[in-house]
C-alpha positions in Angstrom: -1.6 -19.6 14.5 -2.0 -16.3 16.3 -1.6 -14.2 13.1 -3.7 -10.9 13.3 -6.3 -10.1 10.0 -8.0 -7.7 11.7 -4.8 -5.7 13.8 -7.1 -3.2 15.8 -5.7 -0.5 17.8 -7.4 0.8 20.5 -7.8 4.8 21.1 -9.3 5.5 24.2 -11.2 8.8 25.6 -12.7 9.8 22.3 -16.6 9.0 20.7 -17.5 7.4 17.5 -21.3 7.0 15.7 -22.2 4.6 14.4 -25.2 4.6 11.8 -26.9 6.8 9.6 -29.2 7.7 12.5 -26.5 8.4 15.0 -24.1 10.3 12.2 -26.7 12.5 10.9 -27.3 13.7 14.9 -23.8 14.8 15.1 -24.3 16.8 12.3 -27.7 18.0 13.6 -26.0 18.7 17.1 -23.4 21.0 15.0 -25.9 22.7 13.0 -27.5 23.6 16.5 -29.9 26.6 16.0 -28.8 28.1 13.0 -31.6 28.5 10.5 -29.1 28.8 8.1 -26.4 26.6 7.8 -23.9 24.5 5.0 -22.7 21.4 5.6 -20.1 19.8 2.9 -19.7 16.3 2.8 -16.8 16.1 0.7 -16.4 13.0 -1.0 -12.9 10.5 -2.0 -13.4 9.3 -5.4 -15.2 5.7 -5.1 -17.4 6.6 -2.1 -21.1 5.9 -2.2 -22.2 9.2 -3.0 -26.0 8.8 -3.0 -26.1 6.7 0.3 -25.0 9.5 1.8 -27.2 11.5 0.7 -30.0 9.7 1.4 -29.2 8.8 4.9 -28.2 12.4 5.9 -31.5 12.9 4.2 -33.8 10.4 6.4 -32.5 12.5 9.4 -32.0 16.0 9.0 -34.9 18.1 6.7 -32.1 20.1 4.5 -34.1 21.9 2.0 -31.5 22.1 -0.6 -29.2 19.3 -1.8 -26.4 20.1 -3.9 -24.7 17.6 -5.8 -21.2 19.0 -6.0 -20.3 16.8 -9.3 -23.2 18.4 -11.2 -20.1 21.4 -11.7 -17.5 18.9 -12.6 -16.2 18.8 -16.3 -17.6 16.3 -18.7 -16.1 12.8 -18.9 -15.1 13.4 -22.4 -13.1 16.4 -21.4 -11.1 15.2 -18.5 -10.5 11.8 -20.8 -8.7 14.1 -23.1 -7.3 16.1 -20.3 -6.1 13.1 -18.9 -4.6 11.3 -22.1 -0.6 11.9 -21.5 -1.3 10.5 -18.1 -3.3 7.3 -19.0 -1.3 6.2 -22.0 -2.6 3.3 -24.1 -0.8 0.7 -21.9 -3.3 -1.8 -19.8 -1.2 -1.4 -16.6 1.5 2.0 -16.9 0.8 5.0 -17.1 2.5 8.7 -16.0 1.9 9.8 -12.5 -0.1 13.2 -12.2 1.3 14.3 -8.6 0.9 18.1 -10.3 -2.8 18.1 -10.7 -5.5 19.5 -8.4 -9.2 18.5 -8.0 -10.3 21.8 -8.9 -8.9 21.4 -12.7 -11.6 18.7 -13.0 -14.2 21.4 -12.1 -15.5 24.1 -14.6 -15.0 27.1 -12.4 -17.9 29.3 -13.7 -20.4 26.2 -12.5 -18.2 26.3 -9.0 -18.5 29.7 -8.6 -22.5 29.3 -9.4 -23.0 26.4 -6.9 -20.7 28.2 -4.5 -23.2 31.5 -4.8 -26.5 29.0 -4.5 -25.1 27.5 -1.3 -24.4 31.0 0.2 -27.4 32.7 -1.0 -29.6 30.2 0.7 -31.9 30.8 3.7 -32.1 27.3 5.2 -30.5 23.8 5.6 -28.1 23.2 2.7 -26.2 20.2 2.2 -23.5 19.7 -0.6 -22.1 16.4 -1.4 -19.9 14.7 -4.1 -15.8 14.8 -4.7 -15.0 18.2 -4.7 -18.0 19.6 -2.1 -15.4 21.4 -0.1 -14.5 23.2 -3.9 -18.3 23.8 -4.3 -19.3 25.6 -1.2 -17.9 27.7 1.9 -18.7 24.9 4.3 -19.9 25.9 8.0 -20.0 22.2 9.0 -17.2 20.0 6.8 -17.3 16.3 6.6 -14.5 14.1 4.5 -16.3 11.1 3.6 -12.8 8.6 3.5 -12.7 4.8 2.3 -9.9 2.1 1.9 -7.7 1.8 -0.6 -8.8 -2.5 -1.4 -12.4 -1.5 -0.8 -12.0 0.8 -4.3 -9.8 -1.9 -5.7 -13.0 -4.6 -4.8 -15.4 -1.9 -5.9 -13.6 -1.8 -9.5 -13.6 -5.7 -9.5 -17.0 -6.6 -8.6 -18.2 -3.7 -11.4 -19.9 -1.8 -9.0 -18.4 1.2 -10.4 -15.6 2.4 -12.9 -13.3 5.4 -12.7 -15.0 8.7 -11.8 -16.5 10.4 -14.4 -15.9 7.8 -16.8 -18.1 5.6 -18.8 -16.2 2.1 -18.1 -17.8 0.3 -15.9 -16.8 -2.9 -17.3 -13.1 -1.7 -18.3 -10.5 -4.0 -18.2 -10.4 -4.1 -14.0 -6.4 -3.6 -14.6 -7.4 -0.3 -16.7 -9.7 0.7 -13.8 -6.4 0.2 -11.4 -4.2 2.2 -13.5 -6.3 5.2 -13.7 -6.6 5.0 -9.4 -2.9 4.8 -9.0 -1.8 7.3 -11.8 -4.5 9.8 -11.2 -7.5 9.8 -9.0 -5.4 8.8 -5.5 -2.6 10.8 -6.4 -5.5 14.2 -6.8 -7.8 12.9 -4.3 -5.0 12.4 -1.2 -3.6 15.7 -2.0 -7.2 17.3 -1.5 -7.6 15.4 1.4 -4.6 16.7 2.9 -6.0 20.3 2.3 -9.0 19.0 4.3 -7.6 17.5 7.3 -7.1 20.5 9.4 -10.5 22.1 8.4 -12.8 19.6 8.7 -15.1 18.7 12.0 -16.1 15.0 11.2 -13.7 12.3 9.6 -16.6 9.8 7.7 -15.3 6.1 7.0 -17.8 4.5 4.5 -16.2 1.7 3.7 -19.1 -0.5 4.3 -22.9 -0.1 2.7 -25.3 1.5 4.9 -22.6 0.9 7.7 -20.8 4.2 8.2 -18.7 5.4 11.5 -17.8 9.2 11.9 -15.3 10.8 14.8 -14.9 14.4 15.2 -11.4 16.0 13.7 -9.9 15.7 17.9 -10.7 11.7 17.5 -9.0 12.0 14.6 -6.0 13.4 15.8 -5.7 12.2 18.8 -5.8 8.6 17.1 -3.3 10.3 14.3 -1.1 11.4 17.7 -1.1 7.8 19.3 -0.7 5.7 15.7 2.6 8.2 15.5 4.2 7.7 18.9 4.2 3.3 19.4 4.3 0.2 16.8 1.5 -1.1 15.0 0.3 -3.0 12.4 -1.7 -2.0 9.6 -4.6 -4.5 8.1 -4.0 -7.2 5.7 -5.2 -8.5 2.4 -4.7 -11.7 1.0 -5.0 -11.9 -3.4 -5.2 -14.7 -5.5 -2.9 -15.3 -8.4 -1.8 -17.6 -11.0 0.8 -19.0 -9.6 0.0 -18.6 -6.3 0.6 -21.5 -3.7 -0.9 -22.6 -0.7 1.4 -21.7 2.8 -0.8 -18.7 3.4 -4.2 -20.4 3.5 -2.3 -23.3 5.9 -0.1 -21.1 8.2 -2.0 -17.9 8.3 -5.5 -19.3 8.6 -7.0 -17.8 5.2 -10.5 -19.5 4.3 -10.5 -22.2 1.7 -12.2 -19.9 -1.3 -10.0 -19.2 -3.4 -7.9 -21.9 -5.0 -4.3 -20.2 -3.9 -3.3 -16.9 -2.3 0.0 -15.4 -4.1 0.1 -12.4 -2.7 -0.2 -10.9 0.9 -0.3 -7.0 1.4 0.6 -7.1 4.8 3.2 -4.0 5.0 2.0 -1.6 2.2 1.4 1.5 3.3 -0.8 3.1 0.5 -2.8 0.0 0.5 -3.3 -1.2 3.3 -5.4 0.4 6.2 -5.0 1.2 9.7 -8.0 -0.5 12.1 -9.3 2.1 15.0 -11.1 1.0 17.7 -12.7 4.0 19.1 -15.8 4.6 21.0 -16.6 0.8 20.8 -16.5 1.0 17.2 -14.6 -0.1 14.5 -13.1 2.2 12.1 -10.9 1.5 8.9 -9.3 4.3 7.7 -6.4 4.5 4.9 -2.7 4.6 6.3 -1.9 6.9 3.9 -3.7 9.5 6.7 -0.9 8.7 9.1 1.4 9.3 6.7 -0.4 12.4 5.6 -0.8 14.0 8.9 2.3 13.0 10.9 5.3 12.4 8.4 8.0 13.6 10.2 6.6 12.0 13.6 5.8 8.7 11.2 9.5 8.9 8.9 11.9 10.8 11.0 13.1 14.3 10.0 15.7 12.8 7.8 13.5 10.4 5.7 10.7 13.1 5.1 13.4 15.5 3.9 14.3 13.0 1.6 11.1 11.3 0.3 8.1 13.5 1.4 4.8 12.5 2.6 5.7 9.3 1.6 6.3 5.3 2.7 9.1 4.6 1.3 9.6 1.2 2.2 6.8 -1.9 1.9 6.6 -5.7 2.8 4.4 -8.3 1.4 4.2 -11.9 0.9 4.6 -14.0 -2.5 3.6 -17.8 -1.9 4.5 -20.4 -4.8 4.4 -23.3 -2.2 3.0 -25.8 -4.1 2.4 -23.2 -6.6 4.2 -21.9 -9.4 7.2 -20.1 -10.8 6.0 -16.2 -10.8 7.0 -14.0 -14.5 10.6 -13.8 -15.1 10.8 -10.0 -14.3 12.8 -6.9 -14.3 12.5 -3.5 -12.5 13.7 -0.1 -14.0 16.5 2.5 -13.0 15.5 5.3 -11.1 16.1 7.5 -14.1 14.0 5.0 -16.5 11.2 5.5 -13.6 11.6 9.0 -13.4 11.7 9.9 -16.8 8.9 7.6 -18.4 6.5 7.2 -15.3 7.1 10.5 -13.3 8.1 8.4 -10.2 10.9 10.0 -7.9 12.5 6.5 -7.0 12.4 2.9 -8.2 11.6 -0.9 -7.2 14.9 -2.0 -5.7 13.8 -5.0 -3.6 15.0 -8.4 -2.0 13.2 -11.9 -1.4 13.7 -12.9 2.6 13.2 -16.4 2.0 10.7 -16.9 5.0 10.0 -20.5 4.0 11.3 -22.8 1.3 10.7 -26.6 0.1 13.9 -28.7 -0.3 15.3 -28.0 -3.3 14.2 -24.5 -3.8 14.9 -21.9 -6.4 15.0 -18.2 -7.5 15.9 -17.3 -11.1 18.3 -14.5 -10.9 20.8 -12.4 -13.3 21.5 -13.5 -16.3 24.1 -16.8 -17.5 27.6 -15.7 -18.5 28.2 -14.6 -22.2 24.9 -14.8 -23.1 23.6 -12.7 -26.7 21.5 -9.9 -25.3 20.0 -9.5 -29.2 19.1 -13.4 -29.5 17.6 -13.4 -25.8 15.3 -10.6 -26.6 14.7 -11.8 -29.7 13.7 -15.2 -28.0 11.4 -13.4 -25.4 9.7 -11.9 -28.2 9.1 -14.8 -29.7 7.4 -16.6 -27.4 5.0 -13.2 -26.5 3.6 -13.6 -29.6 2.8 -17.3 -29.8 5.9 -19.2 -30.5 8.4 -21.2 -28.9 8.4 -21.0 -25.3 11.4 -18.9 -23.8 14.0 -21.1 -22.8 14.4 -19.7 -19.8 17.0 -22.0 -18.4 19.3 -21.1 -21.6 19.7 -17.7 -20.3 18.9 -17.1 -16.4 20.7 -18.2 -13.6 18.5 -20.5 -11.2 20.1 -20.7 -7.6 18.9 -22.7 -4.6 17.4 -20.9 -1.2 16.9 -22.4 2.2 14.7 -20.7 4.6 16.4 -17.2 6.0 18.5 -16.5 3.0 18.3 -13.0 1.7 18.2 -12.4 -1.8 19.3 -9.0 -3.3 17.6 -8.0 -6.3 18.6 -4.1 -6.9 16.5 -2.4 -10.4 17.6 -4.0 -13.4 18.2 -7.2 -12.1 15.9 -10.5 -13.8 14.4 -12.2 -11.5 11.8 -14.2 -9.8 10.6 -16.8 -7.2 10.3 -20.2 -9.0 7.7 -22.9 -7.3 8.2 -23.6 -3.6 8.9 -20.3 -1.9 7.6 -18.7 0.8 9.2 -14.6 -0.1 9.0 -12.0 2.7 9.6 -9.1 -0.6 11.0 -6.2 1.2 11.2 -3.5 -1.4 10.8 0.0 -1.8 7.4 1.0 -2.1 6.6 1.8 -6.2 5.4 -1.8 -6.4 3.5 -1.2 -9.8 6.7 -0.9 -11.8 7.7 -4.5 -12.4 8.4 -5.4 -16.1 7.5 -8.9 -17.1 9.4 -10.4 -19.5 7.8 -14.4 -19.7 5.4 -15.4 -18.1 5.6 -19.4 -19.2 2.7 -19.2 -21.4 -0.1 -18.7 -19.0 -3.0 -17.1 -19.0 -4.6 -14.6 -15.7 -7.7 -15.8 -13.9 -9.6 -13.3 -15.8 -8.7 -15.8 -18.8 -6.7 -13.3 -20.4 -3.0 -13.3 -21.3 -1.0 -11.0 -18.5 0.8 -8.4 -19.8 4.1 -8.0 -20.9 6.4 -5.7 -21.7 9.4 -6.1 -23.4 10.1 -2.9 -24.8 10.4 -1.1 -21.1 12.0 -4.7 -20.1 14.8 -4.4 -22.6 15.5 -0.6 -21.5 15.8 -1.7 -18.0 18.0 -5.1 -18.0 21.6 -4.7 -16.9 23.3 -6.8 -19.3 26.2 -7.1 -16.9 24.5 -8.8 -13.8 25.8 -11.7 -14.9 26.3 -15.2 -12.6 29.6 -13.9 -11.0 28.2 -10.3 -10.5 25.2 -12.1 -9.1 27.1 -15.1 -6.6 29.8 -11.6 -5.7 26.7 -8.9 -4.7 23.1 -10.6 -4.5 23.5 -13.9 -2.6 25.1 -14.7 1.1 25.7 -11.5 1.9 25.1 -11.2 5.8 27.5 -9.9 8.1 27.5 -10.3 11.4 27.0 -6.7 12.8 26.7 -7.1 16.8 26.5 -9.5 19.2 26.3 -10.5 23.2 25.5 -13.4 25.2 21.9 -14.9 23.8 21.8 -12.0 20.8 23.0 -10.9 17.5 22.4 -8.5 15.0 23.2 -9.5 11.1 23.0 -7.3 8.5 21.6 -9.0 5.8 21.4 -6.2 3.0 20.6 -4.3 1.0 23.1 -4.1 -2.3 25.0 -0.4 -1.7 23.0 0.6 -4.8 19.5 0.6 -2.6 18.6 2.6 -0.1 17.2 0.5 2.3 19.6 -1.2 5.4 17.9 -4.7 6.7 19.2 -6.2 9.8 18.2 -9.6 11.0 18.0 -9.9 14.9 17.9 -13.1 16.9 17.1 -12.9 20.4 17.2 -15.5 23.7 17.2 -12.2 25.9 15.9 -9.0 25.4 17.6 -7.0 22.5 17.5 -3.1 22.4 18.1 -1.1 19.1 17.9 2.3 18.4 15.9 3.9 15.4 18.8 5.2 13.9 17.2 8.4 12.7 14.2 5.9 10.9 10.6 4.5 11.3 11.8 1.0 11.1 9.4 -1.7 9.0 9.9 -5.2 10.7 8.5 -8.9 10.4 8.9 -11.9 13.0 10.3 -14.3 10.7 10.8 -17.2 13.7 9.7 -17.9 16.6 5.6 -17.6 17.5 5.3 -14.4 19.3 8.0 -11.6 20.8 7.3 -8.7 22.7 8.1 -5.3 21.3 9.1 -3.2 24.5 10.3 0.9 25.0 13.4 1.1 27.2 11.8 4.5 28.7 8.4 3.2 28.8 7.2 5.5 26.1 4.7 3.2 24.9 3.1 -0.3 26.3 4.6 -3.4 25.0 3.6 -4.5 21.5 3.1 -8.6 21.3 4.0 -9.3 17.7 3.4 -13.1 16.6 5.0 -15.1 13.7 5.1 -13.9 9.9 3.0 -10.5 11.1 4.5 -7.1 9.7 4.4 -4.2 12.1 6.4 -0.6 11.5 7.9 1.4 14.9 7.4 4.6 14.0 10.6 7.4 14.5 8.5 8.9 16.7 8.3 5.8 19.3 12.3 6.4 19.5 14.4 3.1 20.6 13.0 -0.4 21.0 13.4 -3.5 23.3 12.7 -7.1 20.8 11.9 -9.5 23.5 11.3 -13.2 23.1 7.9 -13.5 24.6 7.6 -16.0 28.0 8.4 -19.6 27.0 10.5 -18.3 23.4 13.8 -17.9 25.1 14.9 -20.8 24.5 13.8 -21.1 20.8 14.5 -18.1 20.4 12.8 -15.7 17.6 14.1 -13.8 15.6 13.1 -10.7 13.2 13.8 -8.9 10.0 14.3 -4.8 9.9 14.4 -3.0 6.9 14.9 1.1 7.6 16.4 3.5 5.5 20.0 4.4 5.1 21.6 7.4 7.1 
């Protein structure tokens, strides 16, 4: 297999450093003569705070160091600050897009720190979350770090939430304080910061840093915008998890199953720079940040925001098992309990599938909604097991069928799938119901939750609505000699439009007014092509995820040399007009 981990993209005519030795002489070089001079490194929650320190330290003689935390409130307080938002739930809580950094600062010990830093004759350097809050920086640094590095840093206990005592939290506590709070605060500072800092810092590895000045930045933020590309990958272990991945994709043996491939997920997954023959791994969410409308399209921004509305991943039960029965809420449900603007609508593209293969999905006809949710709470607390097959429909899938699974829906992949999920992007919000009496790898039960399950199940989805609106229903759309374009879904109730393309000759589309988020689903590698040469051509090889940005207008799919025959053919999910 070709398949990418490690998707660079390469951004020529710009420098990186490399180093603490070569980082801190940037920063040096900057300072140039001045006797007297501030440099901010301000710092996304989860960096290595005191690395930096220390090796800024080892190469430049500041005589002042400023810790920008030491004006932050006490744990205790933003704990009770942020109680409405946390909730007692292991896994949900209430999104706090209205907060800003500086409400976790006491401002009388801000304005202090920002009067030391000013007041000072000399070399000062000021460090932390927030340092850009603590001082008026001459030199600014934002000190950035992957979204699955924090995840790994919760796991691995090298550090809890920020300015919390927890440590050794419940990791899925540790999560749900990220996602709810810090990243939501943190990503809007850093988009404060973009257009006045001088040096972008990725720290994602110990004593391993890379820095580019703010034009490397943009200019790699310019280029990322304008042609397709893929973002970086990460592979999960699960419970039920299965083993195509590890065999096809060429994951190491470790773990004993993947279930779950990020490949496609904008807010977690990362964008690989190769820049000044250096490697730097940055957050997508800065693409998305920086350049939504050239990223989204005019039309999708004004709609969503700074935001990736749409998301691909994998979910492997080959030779696996059956994943929780599940159920997503309504967009007003969403709104009005978790603060979200928009819900989980998704679909499974059946990208693979054992003979005989399954999906549980909508609910048998004239079933008791009272004696089913009386049944599931049953078995959460120890009883009988749910009996499952008394109330959910179970349908077979072949490979290439597209499952719609609009909010509201129960569902879920039984054992012996290989599921492209195309979805939009609040993936947190998924409801189990049953989870067959199983146990996490942590050793502890997963959670359930019945309560928001039962105030999100549409009682009406049963097997007719199901077999009428969710299964078979592609259309053929377009075609010409060695092409066609089927639309595959989604249900009118969801936003997203997926097309399924299957090219012996070259095949253009337009953009349609949208980025466009796209797998190659058969077929081992196709060539992604700009009918005005707008961009070089993009090889693409089978089961990778790549996104064609708005701004990289129209596209070519092209079966690479020796696939015309074949064939190959892809999957495009964009957003409705």
């Amino acid at each position: 297999m070709n398949y990418r981990k490690n998707p660079d993209i390469r951004i020529p005519g710009h420098a990186s450093h490399r180093g603490w030795q070569q980082v801190a002489g940037q920063i040096q070089k900057a300072i140039g003569g001045r006797s007297a001079c501030v440099v901010a490194v301000d710092c996304y929650m989860g960096t290595r705070v005191d690395e930096i320190i220390q090796g800024l330290l080892r190469h430049i003689p500041f005589d002042l160091v400023l810790r920008s935390e030491d004006a932050a409130r006490p744990g205790e307080e933003i704990d009770r600050m942020l109680k409405r938002n946390l909730t007692e739930d292991r896994v949900f809580g209430v999104m706090s897009a209205y907060l800003n950094l500086a409400e976790f600062f006491i401002p009388e010990a801000l304005a202090a720190m920002q009067a030391q830093a000013a007041g000072h004759q000399g070399l000062v350097l000021v460090c932390g979350v927030g340092a850009a809050l603590a001082a008026r920086a001459d030199i600014l640094v934002v000190a950035d770090l992957a979204r699955w590095e924090i995840q790994q840093r919760y796991r691995s206990q090298e550090m809890g939430n920020w300015r919390a005592d927890n440590l050794e939290e419940d990791v899925l506590r540790k999560f749900k304080r990220g996602f709810f709070v810090e990243w939501r605060v943190c990503d809007k500072h850093k988009r404060g910061l973009f257009p006045l800092m001088d040096f972008l810092l990725e720290t994602n590895r110990r004593e391993d840093p890379v820095m580019i000045a703010r034009a490397a930045f943009e200019a790699a933020m310019d280029q990322v915008s304008s042609a397709p590309f893929r973002t970086v990958p990460y592979f999960d272990p699960g419970v039920w998890g299965g083993q195509w991945m590890r065999e096809k994709l060429g994951l190491p043996e470790g773990p004993g199953n993947y279930a779950w491939s990020f490949d496609g997920v904008v807010e977690e997954n990362s964008l690989l720079l190769a820049i000044g023959g250096n490697l730097m791994e940055l957050p997508a969410m800065n693409l998305v940040m920086t350049r939504p409308e050239a990223l989204l399209g005019p039309r999708v921004y004004s709609r969503f925001g700074a935001e990736f509305p749409i998301r691909f991943d994998f979910l492997d039960t080959w030779d696996g098992q059956n994943l929780s029965l599940q159920v997503h809420p309504s967009t007003q449900y969403i709104r009005e309990t978790f603060g979200m603007a928009y819900t989980q609508d998704e679909s499974y593209y059946i990208l693979d599938a054992k003979p005989g293969a399954e999906v549980y999905l909508g609910l048998k006809e004239g079933i008791d909604p009272d004696k089913m949710m009386a049944d599931l709470k049953t078995a959460d607390s120890g009883g009988a097991p749910f009996p499952a097959d008394a109330y959910i429909n179970r349908f077979q899938v072949r490979k290439h069928d597209h499952v719609l699974i609009p909010a509201g829906t129960v569902h879920c992949s039984a054992e012996g799938c290989m599921v492209l999920e195309i979805s939009a992007t609040p993936y947190i919000f998924t409801f189990k119901l049953w989870d067959w009496g199983r146990l996490g790898l942590d050793g502890r039960p997963r959670p359930v939750h019945l309560a928001h399950g039962a105030n999100s199940i549409r009682w009406e989805r049963d097997t007719r609505w199901v077999t009428e609106n969710l299964l078979h229903q592609e259309h053929l759309e377009q075609e010409g000699p060695g092409w066609r374009l089927d639309h595959t879904g989604l249900h009118e109730l969801q936003f997203l439009r997926t097309q399924r393309i299957t090219a012996h000759v070259p095949v253009t589309l337009e953009n349609d007014g949208s980025f466009s988020m796209l797998n190659l689903v058969e077929g081992e590698q196709a060539l992604i092509e700009s009918p005005t040469g707008a961009f070089a051509p993009f090889p693409v090889y089978y089961a990778e995820t790549f996104i064609i940005p708005y701004g990289a207008g129209d596209f070519v799919v092209r079966p690479a040399p020796g696939q015309e025959g074949p064939g190959v053919k892809v999957i495009r999910a964009l957003v409705k007009g």
